[in-house]
N, CA, C and O atoms as a DFTB+ gen file, in Angstrom:
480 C
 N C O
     1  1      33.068     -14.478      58.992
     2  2      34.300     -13.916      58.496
     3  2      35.471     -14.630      59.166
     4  3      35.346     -14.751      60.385
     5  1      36.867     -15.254      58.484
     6  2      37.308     -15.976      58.915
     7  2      38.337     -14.698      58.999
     8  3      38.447     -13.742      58.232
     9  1      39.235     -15.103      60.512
    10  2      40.107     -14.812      61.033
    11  2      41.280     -13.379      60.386
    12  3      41.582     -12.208      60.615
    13  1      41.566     -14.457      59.523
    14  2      42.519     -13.790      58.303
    15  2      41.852     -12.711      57.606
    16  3      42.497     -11.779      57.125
    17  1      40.631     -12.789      57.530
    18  2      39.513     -11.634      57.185
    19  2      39.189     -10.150      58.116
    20  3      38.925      -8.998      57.769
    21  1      39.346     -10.776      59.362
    22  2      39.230     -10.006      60.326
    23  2      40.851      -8.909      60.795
    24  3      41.043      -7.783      61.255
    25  1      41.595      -9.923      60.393
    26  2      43.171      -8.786      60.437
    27  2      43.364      -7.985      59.875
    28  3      43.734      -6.910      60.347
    29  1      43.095      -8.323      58.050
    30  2      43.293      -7.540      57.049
    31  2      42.275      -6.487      57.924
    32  3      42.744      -5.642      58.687
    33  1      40.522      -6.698      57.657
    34  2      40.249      -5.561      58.024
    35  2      40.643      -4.694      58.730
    36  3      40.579      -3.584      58.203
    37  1      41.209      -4.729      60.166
    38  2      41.407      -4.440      61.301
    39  2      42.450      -3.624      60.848
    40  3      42.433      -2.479      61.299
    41  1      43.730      -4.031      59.750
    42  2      44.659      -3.101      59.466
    43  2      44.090      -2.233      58.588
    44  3      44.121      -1.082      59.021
    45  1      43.535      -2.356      57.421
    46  2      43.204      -1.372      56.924
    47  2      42.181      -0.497      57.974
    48  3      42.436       0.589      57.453
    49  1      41.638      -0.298      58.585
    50  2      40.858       0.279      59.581
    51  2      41.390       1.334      59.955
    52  3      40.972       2.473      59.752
    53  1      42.737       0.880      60.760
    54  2      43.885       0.798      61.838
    55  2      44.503       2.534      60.823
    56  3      44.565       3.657      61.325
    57  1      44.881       2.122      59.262
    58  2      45.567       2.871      58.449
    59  2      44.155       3.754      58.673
    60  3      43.949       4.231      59.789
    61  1      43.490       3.897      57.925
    62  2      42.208       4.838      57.814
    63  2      41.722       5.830      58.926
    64  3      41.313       6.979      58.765
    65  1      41.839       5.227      59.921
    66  2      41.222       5.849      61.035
    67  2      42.139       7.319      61.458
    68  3      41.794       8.361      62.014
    69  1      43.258       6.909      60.985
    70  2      44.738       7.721      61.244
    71  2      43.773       9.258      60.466
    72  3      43.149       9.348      59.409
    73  1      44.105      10.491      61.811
    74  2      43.373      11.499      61.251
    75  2      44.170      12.005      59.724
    76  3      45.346      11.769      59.448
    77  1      43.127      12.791      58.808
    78  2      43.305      13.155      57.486
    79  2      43.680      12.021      56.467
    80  3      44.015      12.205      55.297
    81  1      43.567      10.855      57.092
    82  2      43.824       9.632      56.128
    83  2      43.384       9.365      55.033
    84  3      43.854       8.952      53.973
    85  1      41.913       9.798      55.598
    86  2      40.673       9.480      54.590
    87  2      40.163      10.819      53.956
    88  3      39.528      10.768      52.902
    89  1      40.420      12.005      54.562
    90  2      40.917      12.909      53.429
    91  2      41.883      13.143      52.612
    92  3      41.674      13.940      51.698
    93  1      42.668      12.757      52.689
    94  2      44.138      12.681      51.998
    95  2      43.597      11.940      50.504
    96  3      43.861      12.187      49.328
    97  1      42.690      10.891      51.189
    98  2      42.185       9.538      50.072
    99  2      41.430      10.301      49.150
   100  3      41.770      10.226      47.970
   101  1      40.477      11.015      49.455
   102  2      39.450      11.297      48.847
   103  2      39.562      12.465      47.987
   104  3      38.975      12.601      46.913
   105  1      40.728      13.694      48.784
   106  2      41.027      14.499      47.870
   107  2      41.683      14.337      46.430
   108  3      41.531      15.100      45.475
   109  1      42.668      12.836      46.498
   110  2      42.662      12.457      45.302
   111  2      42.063      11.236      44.550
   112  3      42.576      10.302      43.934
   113  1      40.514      11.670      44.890
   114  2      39.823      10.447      44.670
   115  2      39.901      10.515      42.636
   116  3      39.930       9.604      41.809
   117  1      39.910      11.835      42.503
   118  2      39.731      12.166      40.692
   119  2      40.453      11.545      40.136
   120  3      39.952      11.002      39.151
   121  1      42.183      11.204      40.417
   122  2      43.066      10.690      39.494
   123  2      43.984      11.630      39.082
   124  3      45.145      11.393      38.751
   125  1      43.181      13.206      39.122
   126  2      44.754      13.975      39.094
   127  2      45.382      14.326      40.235
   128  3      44.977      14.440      41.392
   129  1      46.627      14.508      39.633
   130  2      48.347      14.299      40.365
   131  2      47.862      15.954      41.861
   132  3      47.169      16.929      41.572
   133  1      48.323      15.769      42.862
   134  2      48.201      17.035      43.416
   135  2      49.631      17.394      44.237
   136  3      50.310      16.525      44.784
   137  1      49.895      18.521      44.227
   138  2      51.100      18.734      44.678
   139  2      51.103      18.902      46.189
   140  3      50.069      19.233      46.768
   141  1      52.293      18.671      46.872
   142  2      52.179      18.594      48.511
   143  2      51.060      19.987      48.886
   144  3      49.892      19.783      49.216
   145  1      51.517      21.057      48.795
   146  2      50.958      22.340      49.071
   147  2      49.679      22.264      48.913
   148  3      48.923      22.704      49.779
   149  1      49.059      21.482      47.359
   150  2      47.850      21.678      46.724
   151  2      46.989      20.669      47.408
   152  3      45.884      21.105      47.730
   153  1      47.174      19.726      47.634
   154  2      47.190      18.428      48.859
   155  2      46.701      19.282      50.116
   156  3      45.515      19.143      50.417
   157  1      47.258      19.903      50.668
   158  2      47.411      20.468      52.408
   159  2      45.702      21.454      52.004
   160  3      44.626      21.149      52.519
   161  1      45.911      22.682      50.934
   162  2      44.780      23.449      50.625
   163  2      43.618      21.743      50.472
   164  3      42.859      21.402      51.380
   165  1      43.727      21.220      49.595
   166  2      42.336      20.110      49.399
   167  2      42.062      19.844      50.684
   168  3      40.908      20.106      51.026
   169  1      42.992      19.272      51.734
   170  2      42.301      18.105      53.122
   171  2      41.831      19.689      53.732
   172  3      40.636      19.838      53.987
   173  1      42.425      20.418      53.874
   174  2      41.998      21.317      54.805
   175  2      42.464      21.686      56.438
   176  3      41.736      21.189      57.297
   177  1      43.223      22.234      56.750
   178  2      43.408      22.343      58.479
   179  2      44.096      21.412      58.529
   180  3      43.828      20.856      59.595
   181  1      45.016      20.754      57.900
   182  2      46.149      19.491      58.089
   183  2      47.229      21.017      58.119
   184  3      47.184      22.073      57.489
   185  1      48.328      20.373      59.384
   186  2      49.346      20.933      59.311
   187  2      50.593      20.045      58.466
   188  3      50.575      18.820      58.347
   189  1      51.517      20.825      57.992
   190  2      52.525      20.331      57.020
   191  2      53.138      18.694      57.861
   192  3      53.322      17.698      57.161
   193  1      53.335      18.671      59.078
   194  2      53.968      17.788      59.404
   195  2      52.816      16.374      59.650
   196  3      52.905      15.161      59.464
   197  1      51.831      17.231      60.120
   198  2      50.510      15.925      59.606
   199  2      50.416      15.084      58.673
   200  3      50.344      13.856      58.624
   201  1      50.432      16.233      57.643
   202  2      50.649      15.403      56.619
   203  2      51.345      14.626      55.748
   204  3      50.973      13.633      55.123
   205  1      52.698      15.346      55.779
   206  2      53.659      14.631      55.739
   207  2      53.698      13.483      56.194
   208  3      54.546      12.785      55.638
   209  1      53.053      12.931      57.082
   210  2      53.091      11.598      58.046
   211  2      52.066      10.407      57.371
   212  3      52.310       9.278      56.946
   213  1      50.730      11.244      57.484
   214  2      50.030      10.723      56.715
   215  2      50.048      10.424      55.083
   216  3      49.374       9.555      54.529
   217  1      50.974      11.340      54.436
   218  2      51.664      10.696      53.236
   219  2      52.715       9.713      53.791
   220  3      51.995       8.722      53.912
   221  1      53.366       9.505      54.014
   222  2      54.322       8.526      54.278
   223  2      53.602       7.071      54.384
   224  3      53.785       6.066      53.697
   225  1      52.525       7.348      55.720
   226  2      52.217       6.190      55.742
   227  2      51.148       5.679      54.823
   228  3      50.700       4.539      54.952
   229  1      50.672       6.632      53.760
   230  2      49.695       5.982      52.637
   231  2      50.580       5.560      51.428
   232  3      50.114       4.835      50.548
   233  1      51.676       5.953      51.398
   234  2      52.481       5.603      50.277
   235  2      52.693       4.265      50.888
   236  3      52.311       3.217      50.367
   237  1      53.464       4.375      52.273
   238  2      54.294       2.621      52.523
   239  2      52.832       1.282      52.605
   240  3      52.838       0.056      52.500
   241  1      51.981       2.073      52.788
   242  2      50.826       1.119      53.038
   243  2      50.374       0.607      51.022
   244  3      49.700      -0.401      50.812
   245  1      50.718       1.200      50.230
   246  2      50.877       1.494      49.176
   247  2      49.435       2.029      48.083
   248  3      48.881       1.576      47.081
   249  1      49.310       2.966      48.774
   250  2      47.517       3.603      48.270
   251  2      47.949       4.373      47.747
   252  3      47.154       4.834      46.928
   253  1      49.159       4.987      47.746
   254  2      50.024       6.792      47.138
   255  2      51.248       6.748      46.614
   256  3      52.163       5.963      46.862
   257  1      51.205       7.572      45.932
   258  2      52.516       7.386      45.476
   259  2      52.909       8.894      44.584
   260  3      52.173       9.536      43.835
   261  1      54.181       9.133      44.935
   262  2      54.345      10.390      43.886
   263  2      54.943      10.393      42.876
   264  3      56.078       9.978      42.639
   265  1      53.953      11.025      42.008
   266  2      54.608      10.888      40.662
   267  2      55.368      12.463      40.027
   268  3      55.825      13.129      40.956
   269  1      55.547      13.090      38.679
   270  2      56.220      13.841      38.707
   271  2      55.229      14.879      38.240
   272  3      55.277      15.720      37.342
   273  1      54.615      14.660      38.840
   274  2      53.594      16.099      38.914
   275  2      52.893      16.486      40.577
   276  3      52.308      17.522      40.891
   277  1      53.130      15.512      41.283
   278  2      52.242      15.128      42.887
   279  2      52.329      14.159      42.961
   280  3      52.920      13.383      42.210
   281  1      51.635      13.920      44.087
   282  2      51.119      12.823      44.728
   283  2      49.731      12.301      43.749
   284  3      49.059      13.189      43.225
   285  1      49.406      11.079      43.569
   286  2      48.214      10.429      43.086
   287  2      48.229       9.027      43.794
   288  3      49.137       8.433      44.376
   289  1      46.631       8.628      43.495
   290  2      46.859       6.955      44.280
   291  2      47.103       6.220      43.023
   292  3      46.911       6.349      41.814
   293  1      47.693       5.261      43.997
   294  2      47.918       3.756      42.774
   295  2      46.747       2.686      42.493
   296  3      45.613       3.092      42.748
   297  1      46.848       1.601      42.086
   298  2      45.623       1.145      41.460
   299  2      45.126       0.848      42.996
   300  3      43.925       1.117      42.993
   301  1      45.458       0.477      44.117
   302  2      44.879      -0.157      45.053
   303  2      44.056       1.541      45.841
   304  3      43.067       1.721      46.553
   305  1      44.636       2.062      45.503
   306  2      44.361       3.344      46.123
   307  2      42.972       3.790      45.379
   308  3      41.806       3.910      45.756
   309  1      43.641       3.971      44.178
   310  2      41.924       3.997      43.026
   311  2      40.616       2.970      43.390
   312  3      39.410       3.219      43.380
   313  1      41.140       2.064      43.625
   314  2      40.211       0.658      43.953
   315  2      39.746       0.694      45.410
   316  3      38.835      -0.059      45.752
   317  1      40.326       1.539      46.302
   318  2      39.726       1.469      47.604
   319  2      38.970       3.359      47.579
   320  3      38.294       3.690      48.553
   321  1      39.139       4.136      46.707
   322  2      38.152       5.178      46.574
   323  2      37.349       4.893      45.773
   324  3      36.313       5.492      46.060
   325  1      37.178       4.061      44.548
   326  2      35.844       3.578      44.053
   327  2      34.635       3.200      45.176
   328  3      33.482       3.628      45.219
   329  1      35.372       2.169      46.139
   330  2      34.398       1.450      46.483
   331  2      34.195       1.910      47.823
   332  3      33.862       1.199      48.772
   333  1      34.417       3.153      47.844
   334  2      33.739       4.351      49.147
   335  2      33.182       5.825      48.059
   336  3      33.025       7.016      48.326
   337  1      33.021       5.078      46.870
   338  2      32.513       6.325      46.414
   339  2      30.733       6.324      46.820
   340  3      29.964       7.244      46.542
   341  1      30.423       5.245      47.423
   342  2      28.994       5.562      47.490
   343  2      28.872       6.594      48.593
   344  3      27.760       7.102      48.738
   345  1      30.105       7.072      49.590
   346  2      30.062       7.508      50.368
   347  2      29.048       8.816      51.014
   348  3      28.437       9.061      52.055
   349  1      29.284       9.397      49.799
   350  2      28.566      10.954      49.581
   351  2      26.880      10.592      49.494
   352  3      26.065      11.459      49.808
   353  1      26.572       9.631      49.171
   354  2      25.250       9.146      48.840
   355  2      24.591       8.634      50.552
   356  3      23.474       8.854      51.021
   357  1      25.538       8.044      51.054
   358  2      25.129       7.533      52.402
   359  2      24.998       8.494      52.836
   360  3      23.848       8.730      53.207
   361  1      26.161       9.714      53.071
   362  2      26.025      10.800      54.216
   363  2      25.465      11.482      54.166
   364  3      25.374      12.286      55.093
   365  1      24.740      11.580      53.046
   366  2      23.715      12.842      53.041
   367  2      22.028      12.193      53.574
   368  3      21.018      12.740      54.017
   369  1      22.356      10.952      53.289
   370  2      21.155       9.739      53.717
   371  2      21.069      10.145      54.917
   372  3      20.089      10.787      55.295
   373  1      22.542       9.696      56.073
   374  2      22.761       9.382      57.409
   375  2      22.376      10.912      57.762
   376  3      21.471      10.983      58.592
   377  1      22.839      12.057      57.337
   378  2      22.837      13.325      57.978
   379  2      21.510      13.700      58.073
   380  3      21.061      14.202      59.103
   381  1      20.653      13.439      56.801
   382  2      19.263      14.001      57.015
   383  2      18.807      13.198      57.375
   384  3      17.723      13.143      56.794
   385  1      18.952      11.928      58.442
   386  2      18.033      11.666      59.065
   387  2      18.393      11.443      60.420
   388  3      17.813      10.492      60.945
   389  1      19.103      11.997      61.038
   390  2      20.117      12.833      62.487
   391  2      18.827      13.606      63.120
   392  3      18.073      14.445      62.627
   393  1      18.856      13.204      63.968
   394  2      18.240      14.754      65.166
   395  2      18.548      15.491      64.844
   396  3      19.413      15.314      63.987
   397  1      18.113      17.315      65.238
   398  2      18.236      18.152      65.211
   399  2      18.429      18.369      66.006
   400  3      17.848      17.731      66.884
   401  1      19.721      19.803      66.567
   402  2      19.633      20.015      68.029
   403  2      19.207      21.020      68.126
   404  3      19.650      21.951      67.453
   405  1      18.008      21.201      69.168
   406  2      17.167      22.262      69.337
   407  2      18.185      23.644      69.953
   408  3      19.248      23.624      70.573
   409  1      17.571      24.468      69.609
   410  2      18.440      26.051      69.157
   411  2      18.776      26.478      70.745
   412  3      17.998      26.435      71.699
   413  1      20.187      26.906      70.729
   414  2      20.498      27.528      72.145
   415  2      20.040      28.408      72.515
   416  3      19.921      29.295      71.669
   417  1      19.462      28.759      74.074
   418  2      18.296      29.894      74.311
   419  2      19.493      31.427      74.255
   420  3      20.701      31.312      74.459
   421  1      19.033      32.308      74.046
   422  2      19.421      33.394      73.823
   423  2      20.164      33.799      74.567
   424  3      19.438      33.531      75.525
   425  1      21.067      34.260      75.054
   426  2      21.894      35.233      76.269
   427  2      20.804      35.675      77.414
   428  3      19.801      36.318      77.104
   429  1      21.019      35.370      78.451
   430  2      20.191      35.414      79.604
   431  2      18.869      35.352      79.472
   432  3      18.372      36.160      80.257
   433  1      17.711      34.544      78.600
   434  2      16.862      34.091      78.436
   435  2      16.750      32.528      79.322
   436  3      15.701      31.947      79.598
   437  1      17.918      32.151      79.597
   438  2      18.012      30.852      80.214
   439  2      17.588      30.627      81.841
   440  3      17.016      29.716      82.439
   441  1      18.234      32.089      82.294
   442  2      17.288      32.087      83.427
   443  2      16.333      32.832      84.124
   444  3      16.079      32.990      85.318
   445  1      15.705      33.396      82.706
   446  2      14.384      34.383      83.041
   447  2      14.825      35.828      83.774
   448  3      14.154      36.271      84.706
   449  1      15.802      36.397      83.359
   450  2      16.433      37.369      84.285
   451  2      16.316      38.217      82.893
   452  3      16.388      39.436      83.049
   453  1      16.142      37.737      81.521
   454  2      16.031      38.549      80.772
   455  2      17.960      40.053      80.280
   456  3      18.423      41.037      79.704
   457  1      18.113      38.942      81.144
   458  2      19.727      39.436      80.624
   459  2      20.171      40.706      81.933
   460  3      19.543      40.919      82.970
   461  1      21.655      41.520      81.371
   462  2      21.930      42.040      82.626
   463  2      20.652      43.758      83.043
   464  3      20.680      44.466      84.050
   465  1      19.921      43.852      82.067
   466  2      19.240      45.141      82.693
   467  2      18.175      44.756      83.460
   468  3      17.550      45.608      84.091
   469  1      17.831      43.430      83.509
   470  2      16.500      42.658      84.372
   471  2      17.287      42.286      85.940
   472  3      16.628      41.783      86.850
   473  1      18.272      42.501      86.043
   474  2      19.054      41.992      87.661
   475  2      19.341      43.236      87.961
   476  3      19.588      44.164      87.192
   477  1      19.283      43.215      89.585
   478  2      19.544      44.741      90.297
   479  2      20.356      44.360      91.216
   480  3      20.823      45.180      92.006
């Protein structure tokens, strides 16, 4: 990968990594328009000024843009959620095949005291 290959990536990365970025992306992965409010309900647990930020910087990066119904992406925006649409296909790949973490022992089962009526 030549150089110039490695920047671009590195910025788009750089944009993405930015928390709710890539929810922001994906909630309007469909193509319809979503309104700021309707936006905040889709990503989830984004506060207003979060996002606000993270719109700003997906519009100037130019993946978003609002139109007169919401926010929607533009063609580069459409074109970079196509080609993470396999996404959902990987993670369910990657997740079911994760360790399991074995189950936390019960409330004072941990140190054989059998909890507080077993201590005197």
């Amino acid at each position: 990968m030549s150089t110039k290959d490695n920047t671009a990536i590195s910025a788009l990365l750089a944009l993405l990594e930015a928390r709710y970025a890539l929810r922001v992306l994906w909630a309007l992965r469909d193509g319809h328009a979503q309104t700021f409010r309707l936006l905040q309900d889709s990503v989830g647990g984004v506060t207003p000024n979060t996002l606000n930020t993270r719109v700003k910087e997906l519009r100037a990066a130019g993946l978003l843009t609002r139109s007169r119904d919401g926010y929607v992406l533009t063609p580069s925006g459409l074109d970079l959620s196509r080609r993470l649409s396999d996404l959902p296909a990987f993670a369910g790949r990657w997740h079911a095949s994760q360790p399991r973490p074995a189950p936390a022992p019960a409330a004072g089962a941990a140190d054989g005291s059998g909890g507080p009526e077993g201590s005197l």
